[in-house]
Every structure is written in C-alpha cells, then in structure tokens.
DRENNU-683164 format. One record per residue (C-alpha): residue number from 1; chain; residue in one letter; x, y, z. Coordinates in steps of 0.2 Angstrom, whole numbers, plus 5000, padded with zeros to 4 digits. Layout:
// residues N
<pt num="NUM" chaine="A" residu="A" xx="X" yy="Y" zz="Z"/>
...
//
This chain:
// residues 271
<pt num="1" chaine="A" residu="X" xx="5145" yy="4766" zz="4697"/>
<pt num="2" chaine="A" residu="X" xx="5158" yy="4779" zz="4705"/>
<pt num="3" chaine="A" residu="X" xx="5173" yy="4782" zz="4693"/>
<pt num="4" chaine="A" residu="X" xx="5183" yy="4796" zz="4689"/>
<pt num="5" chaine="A" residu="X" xx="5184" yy="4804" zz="4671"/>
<pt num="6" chaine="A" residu="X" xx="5191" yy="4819" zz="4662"/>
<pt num="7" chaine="A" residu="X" xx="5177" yy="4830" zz="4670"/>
<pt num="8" chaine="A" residu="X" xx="5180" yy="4826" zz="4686"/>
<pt num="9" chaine="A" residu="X" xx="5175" yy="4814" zz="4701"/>
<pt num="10" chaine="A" residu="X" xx="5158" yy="4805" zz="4700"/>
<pt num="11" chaine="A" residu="X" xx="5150" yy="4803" zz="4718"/>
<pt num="12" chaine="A" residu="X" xx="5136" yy="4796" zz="4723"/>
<pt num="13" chaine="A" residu="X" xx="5127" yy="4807" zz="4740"/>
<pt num="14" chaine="A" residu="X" xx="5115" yy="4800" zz="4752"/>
<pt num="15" chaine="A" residu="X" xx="5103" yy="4808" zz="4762"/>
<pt num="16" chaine="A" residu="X" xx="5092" yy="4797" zz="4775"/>
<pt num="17" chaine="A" residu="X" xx="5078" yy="4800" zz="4790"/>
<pt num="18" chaine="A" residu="X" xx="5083" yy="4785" zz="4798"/>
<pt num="19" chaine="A" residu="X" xx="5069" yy="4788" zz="4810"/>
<pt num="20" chaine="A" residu="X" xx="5077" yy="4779" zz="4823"/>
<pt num="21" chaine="A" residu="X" xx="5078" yy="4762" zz="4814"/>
<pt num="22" chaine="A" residu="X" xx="5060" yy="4762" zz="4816"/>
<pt num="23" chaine="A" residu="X" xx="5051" yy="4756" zz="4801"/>
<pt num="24" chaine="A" residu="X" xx="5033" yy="4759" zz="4795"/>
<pt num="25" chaine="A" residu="X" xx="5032" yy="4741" zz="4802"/>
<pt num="26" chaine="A" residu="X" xx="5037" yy="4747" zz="4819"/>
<pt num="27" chaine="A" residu="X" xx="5051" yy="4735" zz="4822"/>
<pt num="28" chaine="A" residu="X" xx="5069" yy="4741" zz="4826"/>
<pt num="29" chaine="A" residu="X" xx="5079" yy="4736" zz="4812"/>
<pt num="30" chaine="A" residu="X" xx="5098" yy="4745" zz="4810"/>
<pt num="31" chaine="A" residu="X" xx="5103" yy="4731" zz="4798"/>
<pt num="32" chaine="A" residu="X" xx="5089" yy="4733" zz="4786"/>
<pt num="33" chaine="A" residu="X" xx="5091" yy="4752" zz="4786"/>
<pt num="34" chaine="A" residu="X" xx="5110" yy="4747" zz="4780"/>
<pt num="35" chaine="A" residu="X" xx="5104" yy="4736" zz="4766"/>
<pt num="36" chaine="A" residu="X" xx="5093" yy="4753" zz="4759"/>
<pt num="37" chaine="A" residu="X" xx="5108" yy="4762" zz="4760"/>
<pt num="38" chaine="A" residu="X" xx="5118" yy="4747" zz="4752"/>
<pt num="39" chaine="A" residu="X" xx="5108" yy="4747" zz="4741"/>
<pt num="40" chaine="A" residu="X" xx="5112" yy="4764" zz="4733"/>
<pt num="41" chaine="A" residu="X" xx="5131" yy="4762" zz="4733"/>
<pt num="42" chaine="A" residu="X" xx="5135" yy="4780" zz="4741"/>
<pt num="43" chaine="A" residu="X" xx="5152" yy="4785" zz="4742"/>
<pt num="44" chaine="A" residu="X" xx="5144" yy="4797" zz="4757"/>
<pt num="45" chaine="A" residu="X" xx="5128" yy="4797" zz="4768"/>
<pt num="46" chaine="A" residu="X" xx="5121" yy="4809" zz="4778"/>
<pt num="47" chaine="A" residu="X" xx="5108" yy="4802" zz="4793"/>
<pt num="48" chaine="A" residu="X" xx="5095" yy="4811" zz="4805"/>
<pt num="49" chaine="A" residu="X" xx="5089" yy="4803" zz="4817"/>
<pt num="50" chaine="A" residu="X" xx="5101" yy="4792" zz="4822"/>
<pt num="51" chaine="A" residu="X" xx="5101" yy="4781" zz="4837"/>
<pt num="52" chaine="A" residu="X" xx="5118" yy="4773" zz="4847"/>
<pt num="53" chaine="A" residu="X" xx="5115" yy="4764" zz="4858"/>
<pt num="54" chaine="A" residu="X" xx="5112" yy="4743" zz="4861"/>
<pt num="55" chaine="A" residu="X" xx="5095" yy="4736" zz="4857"/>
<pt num="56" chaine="A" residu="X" xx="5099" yy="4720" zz="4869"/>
<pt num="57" chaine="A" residu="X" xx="5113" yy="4720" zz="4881"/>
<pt num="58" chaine="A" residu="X" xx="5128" yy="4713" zz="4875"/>
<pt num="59" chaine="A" residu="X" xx="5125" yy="4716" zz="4858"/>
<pt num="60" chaine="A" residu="X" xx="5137" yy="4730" zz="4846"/>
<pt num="61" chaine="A" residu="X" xx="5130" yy="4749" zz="4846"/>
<pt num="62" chaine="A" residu="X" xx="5119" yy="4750" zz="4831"/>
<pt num="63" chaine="A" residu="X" xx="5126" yy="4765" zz="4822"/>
<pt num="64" chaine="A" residu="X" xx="5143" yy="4755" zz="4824"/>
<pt num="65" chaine="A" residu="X" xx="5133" yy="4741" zz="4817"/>
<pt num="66" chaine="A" residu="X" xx="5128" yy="4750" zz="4802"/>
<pt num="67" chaine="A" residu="X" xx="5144" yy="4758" zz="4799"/>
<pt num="68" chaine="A" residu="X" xx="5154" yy="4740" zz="4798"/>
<pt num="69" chaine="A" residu="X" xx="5139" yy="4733" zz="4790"/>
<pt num="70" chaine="A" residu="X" xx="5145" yy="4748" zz="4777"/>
<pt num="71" chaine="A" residu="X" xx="5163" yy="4748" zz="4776"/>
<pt num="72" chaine="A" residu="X" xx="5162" yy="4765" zz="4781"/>
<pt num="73" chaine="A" residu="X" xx="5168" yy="4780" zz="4791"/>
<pt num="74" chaine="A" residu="X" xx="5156" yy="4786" zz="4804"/>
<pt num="75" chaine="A" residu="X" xx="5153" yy="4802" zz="4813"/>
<pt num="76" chaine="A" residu="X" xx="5140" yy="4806" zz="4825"/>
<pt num="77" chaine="A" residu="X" xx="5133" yy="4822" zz="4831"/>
<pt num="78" chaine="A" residu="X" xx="5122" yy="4820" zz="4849"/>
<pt num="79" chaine="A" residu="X" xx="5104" yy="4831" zz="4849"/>
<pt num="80" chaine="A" residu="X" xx="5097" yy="4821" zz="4861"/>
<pt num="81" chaine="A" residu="X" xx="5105" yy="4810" zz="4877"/>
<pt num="82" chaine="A" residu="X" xx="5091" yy="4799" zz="4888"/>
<pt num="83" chaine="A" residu="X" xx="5094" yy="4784" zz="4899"/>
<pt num="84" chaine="A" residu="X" xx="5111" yy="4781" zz="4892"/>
<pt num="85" chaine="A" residu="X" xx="5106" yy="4783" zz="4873"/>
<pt num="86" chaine="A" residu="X" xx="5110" yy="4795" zz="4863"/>
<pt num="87" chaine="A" residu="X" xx="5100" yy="4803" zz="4845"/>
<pt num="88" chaine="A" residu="X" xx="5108" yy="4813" zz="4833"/>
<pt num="89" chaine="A" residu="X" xx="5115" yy="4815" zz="4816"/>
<pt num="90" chaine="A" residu="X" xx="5128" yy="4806" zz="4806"/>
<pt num="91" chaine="A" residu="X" xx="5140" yy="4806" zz="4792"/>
<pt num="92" chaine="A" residu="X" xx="5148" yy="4791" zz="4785"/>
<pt num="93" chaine="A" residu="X" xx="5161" yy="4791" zz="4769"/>
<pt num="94" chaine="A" residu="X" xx="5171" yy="4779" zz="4760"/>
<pt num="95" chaine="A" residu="X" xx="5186" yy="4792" zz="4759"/>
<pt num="96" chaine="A" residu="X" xx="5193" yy="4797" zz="4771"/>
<pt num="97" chaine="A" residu="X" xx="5186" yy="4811" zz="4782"/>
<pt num="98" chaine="A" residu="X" xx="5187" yy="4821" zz="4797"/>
<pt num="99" chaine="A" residu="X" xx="5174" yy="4832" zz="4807"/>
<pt num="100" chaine="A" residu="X" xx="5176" yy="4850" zz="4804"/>
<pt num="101" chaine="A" residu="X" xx="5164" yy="4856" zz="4817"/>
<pt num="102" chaine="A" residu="X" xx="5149" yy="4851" zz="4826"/>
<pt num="103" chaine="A" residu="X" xx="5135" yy="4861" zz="4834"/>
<pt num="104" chaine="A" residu="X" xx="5118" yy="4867" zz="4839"/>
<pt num="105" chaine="A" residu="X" xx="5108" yy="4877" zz="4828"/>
<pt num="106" chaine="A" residu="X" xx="5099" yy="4893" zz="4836"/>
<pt num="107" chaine="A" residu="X" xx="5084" yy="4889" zz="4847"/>
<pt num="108" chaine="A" residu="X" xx="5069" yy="4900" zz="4849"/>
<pt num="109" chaine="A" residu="X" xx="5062" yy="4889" zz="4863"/>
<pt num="110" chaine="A" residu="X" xx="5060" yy="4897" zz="4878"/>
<pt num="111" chaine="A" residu="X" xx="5060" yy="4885" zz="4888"/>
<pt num="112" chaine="A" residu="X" xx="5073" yy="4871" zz="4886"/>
<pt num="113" chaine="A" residu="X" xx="5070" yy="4862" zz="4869"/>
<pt num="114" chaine="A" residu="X" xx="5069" yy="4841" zz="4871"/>
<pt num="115" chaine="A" residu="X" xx="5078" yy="4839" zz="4854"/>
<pt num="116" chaine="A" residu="X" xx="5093" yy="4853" zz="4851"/>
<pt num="117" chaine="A" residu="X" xx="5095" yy="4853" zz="4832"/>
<pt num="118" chaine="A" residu="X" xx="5113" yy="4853" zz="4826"/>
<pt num="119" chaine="A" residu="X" xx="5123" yy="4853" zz="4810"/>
<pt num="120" chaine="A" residu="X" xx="5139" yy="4844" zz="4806"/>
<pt num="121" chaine="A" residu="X" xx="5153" yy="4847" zz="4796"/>
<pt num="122" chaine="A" residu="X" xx="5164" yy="4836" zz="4788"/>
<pt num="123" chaine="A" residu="X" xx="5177" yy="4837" zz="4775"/>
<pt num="124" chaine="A" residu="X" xx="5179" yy="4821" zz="4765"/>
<pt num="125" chaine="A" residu="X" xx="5195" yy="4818" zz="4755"/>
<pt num="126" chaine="A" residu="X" xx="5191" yy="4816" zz="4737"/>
<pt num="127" chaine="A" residu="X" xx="5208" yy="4811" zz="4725"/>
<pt num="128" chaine="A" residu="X" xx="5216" yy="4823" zz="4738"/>
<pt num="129" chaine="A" residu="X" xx="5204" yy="4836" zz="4735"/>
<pt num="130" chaine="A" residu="X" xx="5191" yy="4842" zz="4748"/>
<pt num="131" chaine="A" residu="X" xx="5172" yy="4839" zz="4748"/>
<pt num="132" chaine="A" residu="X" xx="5163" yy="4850" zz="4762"/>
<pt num="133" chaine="A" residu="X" xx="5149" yy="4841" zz="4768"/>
<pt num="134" chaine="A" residu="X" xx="5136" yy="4846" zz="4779"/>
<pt num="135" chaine="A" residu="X" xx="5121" yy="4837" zz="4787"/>
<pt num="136" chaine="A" residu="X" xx="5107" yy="4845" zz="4798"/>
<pt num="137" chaine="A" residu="X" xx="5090" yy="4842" zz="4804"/>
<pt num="138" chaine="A" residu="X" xx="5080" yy="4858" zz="4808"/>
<pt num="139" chaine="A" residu="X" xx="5065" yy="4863" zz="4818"/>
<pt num="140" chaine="A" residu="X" xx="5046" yy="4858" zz="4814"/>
<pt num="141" chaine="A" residu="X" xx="5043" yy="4876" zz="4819"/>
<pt num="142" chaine="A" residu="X" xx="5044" yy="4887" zz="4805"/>
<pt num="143" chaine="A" residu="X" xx="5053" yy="4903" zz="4815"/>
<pt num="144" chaine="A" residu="X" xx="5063" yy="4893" zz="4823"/>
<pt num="145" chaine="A" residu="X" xx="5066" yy="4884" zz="4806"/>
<pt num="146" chaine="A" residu="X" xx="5072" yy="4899" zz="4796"/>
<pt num="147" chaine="A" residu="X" xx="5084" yy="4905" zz="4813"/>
<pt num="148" chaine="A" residu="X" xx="5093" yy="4889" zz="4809"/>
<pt num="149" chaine="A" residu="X" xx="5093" yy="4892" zz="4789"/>
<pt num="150" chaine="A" residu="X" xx="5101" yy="4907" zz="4791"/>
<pt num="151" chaine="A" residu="X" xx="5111" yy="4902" zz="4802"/>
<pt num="152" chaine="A" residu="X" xx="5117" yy="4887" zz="4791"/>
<pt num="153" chaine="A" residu="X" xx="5121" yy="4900" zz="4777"/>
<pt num="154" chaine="A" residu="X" xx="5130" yy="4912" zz="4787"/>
<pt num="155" chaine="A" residu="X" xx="5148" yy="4913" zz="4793"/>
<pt num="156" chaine="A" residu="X" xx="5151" yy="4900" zz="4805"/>
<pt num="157" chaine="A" residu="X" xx="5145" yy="4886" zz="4792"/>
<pt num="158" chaine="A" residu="X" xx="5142" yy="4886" zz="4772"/>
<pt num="159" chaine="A" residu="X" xx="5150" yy="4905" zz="4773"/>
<pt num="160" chaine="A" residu="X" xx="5164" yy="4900" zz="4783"/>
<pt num="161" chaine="A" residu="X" xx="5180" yy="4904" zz="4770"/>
<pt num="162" chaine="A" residu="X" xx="5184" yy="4886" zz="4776"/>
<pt num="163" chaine="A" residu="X" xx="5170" yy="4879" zz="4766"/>
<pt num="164" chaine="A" residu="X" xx="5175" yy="4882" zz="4748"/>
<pt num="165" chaine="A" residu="X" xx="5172" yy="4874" zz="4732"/>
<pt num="166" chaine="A" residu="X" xx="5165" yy="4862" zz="4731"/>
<pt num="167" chaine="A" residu="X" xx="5151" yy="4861" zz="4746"/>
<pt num="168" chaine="A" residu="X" xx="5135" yy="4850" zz="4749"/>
<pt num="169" chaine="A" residu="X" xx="5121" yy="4856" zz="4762"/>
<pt num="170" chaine="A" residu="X" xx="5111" yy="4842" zz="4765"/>
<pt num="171" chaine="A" residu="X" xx="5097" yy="4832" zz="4779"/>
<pt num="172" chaine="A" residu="X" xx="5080" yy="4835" zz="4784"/>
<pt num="173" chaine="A" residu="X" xx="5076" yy="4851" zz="4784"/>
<pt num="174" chaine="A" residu="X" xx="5057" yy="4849" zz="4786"/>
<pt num="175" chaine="A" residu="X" xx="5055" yy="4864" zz="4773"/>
<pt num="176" chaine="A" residu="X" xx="5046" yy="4861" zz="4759"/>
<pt num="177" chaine="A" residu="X" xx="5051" yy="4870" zz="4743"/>
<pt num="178" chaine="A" residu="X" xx="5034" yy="4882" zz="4747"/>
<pt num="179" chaine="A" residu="X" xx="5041" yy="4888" zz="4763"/>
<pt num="180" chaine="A" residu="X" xx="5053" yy="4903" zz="4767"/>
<pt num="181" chaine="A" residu="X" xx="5066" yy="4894" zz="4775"/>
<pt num="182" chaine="A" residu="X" xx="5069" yy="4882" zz="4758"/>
<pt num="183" chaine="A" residu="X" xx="5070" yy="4899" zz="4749"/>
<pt num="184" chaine="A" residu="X" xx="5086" yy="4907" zz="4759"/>
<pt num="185" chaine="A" residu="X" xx="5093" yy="4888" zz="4755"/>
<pt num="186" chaine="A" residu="X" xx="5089" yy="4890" zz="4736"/>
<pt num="187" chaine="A" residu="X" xx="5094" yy="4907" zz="4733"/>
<pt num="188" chaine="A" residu="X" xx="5109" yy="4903" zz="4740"/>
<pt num="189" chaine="A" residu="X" xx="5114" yy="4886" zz="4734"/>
<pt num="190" chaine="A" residu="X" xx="5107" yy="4874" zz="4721"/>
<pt num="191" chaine="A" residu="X" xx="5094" yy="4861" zz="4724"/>
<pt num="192" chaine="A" residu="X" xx="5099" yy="4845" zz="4718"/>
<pt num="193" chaine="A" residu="X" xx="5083" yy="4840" zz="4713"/>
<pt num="194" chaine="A" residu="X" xx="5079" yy="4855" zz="4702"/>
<pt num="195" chaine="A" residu="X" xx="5094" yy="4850" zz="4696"/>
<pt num="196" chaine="A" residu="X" xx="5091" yy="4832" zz="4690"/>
<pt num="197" chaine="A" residu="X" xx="5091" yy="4832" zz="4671"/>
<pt num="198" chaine="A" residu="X" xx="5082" yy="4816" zz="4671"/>
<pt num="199" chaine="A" residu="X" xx="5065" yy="4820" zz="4680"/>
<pt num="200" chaine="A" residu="X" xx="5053" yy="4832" zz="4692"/>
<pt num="201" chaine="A" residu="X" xx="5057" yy="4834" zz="4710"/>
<pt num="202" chaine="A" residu="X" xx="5047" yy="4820" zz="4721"/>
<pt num="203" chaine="A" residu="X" xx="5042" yy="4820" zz="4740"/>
<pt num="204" chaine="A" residu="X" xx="5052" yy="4811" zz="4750"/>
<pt num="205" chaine="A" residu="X" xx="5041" yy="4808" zz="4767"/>
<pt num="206" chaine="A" residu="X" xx="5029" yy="4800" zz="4769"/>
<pt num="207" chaine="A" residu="X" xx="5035" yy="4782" zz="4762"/>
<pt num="208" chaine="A" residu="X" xx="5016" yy="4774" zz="4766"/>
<pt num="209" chaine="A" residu="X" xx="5011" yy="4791" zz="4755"/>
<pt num="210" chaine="A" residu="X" xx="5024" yy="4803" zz="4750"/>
<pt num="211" chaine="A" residu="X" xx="5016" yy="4822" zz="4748"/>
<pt num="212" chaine="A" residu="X" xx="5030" yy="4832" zz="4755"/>
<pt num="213" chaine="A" residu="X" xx="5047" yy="4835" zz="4749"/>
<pt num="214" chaine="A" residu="X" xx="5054" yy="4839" zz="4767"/>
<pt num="215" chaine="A" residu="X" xx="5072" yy="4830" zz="4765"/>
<pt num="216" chaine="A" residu="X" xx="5085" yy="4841" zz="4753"/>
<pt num="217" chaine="A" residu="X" xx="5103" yy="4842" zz="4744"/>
<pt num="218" chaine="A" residu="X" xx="5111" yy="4858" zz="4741"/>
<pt num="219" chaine="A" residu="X" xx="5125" yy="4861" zz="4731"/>
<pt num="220" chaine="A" residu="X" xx="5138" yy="4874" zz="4726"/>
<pt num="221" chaine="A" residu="X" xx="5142" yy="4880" zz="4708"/>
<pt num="222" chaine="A" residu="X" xx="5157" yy="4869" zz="4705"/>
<pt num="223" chaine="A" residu="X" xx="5147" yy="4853" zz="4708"/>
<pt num="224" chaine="A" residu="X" xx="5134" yy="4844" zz="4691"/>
<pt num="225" chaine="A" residu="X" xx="5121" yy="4837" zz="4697"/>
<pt num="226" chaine="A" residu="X" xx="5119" yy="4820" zz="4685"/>
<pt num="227" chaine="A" residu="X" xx="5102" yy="4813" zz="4694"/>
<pt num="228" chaine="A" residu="X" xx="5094" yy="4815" zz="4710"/>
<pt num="229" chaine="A" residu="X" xx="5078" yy="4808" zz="4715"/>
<pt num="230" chaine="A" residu="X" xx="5070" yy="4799" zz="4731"/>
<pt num="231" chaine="A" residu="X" xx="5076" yy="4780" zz="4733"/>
<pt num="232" chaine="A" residu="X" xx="5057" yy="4770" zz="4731"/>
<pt num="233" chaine="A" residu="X" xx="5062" yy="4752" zz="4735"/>
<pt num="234" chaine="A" residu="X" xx="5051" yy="4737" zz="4740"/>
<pt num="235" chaine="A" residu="X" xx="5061" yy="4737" zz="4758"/>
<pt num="236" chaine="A" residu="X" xx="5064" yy="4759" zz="4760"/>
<pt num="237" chaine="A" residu="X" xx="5044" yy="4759" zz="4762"/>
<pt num="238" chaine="A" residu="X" xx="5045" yy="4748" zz="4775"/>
<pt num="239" chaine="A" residu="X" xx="5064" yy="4754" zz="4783"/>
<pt num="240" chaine="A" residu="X" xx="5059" yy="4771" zz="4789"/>
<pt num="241" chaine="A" residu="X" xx="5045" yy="4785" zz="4787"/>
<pt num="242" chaine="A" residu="X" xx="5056" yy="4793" zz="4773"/>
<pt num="243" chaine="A" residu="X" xx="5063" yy="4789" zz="4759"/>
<pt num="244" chaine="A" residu="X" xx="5080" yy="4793" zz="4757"/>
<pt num="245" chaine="A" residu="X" xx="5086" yy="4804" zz="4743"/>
<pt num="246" chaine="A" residu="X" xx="5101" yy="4797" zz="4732"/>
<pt num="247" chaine="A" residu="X" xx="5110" yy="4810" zz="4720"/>
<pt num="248" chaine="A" residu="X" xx="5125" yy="4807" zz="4709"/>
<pt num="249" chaine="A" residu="X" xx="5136" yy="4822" zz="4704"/>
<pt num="250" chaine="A" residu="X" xx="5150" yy="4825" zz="4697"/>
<pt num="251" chaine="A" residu="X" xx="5165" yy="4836" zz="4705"/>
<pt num="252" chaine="A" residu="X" xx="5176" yy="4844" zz="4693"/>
<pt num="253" chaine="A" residu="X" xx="5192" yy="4841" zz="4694"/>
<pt num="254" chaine="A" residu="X" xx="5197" yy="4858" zz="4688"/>
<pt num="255" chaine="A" residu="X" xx="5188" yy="4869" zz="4699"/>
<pt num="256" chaine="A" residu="X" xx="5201" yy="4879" zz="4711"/>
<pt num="257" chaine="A" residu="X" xx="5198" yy="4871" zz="4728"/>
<pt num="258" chaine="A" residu="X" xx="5200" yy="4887" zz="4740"/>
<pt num="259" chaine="A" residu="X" xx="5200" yy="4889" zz="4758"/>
<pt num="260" chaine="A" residu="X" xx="5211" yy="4880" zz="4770"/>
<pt num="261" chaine="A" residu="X" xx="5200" yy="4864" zz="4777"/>
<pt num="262" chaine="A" residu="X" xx="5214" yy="4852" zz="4778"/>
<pt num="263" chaine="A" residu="X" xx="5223" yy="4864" zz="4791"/>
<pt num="264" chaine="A" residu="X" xx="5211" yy="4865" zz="4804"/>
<pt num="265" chaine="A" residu="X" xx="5205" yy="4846" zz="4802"/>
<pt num="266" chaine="A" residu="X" xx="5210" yy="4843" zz="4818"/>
<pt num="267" chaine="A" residu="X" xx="5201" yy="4856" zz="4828"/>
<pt num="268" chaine="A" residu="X" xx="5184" yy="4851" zz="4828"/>
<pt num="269" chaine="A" residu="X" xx="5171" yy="4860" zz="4839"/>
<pt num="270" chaine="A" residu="X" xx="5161" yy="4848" zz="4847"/>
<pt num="271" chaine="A" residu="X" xx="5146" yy="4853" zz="4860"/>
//
C-alpha cells in the first residue's frame, strides 16, 4: 500500500500499452483496461496508445471513462487525429498534477509520418514536493528511435534544470535492453527493473508470449527502487498486447528538490 515513512514517500508507478483498448481477444474494452490498472493501486500511470474518442454515439469519451472509473487526473498528449478521434499518450495521478510540456519527438521520415511520437511532461505534487514525470512512445525504427532518445535526455526534457530530483522516464520505448537507444537511456538514468531487489528483468510484450522487454522505467539517483516487474494477471493477457509494468519506489524525503517546476506549471507547450 502507499504510505509515507521516515525514508520518504512510497509510490506505486504504472506504465501501460493500452493498445487502443484492444485486447488479444479483439474487443474494445476501456473499462477492463481500468480494472488492470485498478488492480495495481498506482498512485501515477503512464499510457501509450491511448484512444478518446466514443465507441457509440452518446456514450462518455473512453479515456474520460477510465479516468472516472480511476478517480484520477488525466492528461492526454494527441499523436494521431483521424475522423474525429484522436490517439496519443496519457498521464493520470492521484495528486495533484499539472502538464509541464507536451511535444513531438524528432522525426527522421521523410515524408509525413502517420504516427508523430511525442513526450509528455508532468509534474505531480507529492506532500508538496515535486515528482517529474515523463511518458513517451518512440519510433519502431531504430535511427529514428535513438533521435528521439537523445532527444529525451537532452535540454528541452530530462536535462531541462526544470526537471530535478526526483525524475521518472517512462512508456514504450520499443528498445530492448540489446539495442543502442535503451543504452543512452541506461547510461543516463537507472532502470527500474535492473533495480528490482526482488527478481530478474522480464519482457513485457507479447502478453500471448512475452520475449521482449520493449516497455521501460527510468529513474534518477534520489529515487529506491523497492520492486518493479511486469503485472501477469489472468485479465492483462487478455486487456491488451502488453503487459504493463508496475514499480513501487520510494522518494526520499530528504533529497533537495531543485529546479523551479512549480513556477512555470502554468506554461505548458502544447503542439
């Protein structure tokens, strides 16, 4: 359970594929996504993937759905806008939060890309402290891939002086720990799962036969890792094409938060 002790802040982070709300089962099914999530009592969530928009007329959006389903803050990031709907990527908090930026990664396309990969950054208000927290989905293309890995280390977003201690990189990176973009990542920041003290990293996609470790959570020095690992339930096998990857860390609460996050809150660069 989240709780707070003489070490610090205890939270419990979430990183999802929601792959649409399409299951392995190849139904639509936004409510059963929200129990997975539920399931692990996260105190923050990061999505990919994510679809607004109604499945039947007159019924709620179904990120909204989720989120109330939740109790929980939601911001949404659009990659992809077709017929109305939109895709993206999302973060949702128990604490309160606000967007700290919102973007597009660096395309090598040369044509226009049908999915423009994005980042987003949110600070999340933790006991009046704040925890930076940044979702992204990259590239299937590996050049492509490490553009966008440098480009999430560099100034504008994990070496911004904004984001300080303590700072979570985290989504689907499709990277797996073999390939060059994961290593900028982990000689940079630390994985969470290399962190676990509890077991070896496992894949986290596919969920019908999981071989690749493609979906990651990176954090900075100030943050203990307590246990991370892939969330294997009966009903995540079925809820999407990966399986989402649950860590609980520990924030101290006597790590100098620098930087000036809170101050610019409010101006959020949005595409």
């Amino acid at each position: 359970m989240k709780h707070s002790d003489k070490q610090g802040r205890v939270l419990r982070i979430l990183t999802y594929n929601v792959h649409r709300w399409l299951g392995t089962d190849r139904k639509i099914d936004p409510e059963r996504i929200s129990d997975v999530i539920a399931s692990c009592e996260p105190d923050i969530v990061a999505l990919q993937e994510v679809r607004v928009g109604k499945i039947d007329k007159g019924k709620a959006d179904q990120a909204a759905v989720v989120a109330d389903r939740l109790g929980m803050e939601l911001h949404f990031q659009p990659t992809i806008r077709i017929l109305g709907e939109q895709y993206g990527i999302a973060v949702l908090s128990r604490h309160p939060s606000q967007v700290v930026k919102s973007g597009r990664l660096p395309s090598l396309s040369p044509g226009p890309a049908f999915e423009k990969r994005s980042a987003l950054w949110v600070a999340v208000d933790v006991d009046g402290h704040p925890v930076q927290v940044v979702n992204a989905h990259l590239s299937l293309r590996s050049r492509e891939r490490r553009a966008q890995a440098a480009a999430l280390l560099g100034s504008e977003w994990i070496g911004h002086p904004d984001c300080a201690e303590p700072a979570i990189l985290l989504g689907d990176f499709n990277a797996p720990p073999y390939s060059r973009s994961y290593r900028l990542f982990a000689g940079r920041m630390r994985d969470a799962q290399l962190s676990n003290p509890s077991g070896e990293p496992q894949p986290t996609f596919h969920t019908r036969a999981p071989v690749l470790r493609l979906d990651h959570m990176f954090v900075t020095s100030s943050i203990e890792v307590m246990s991370a690992a892939p969330v294997r339930t009966a009903l995540a096998r079925v809820a999407s094409d990966h399986f989402p990857l649950l860590a609980e860390v520990r924030v101290s609460s006597r790590s100098r938060i620098v930087g000036t996050a809170h101050a610019h809150l409010g101006e959020a660069e949005l595409l």
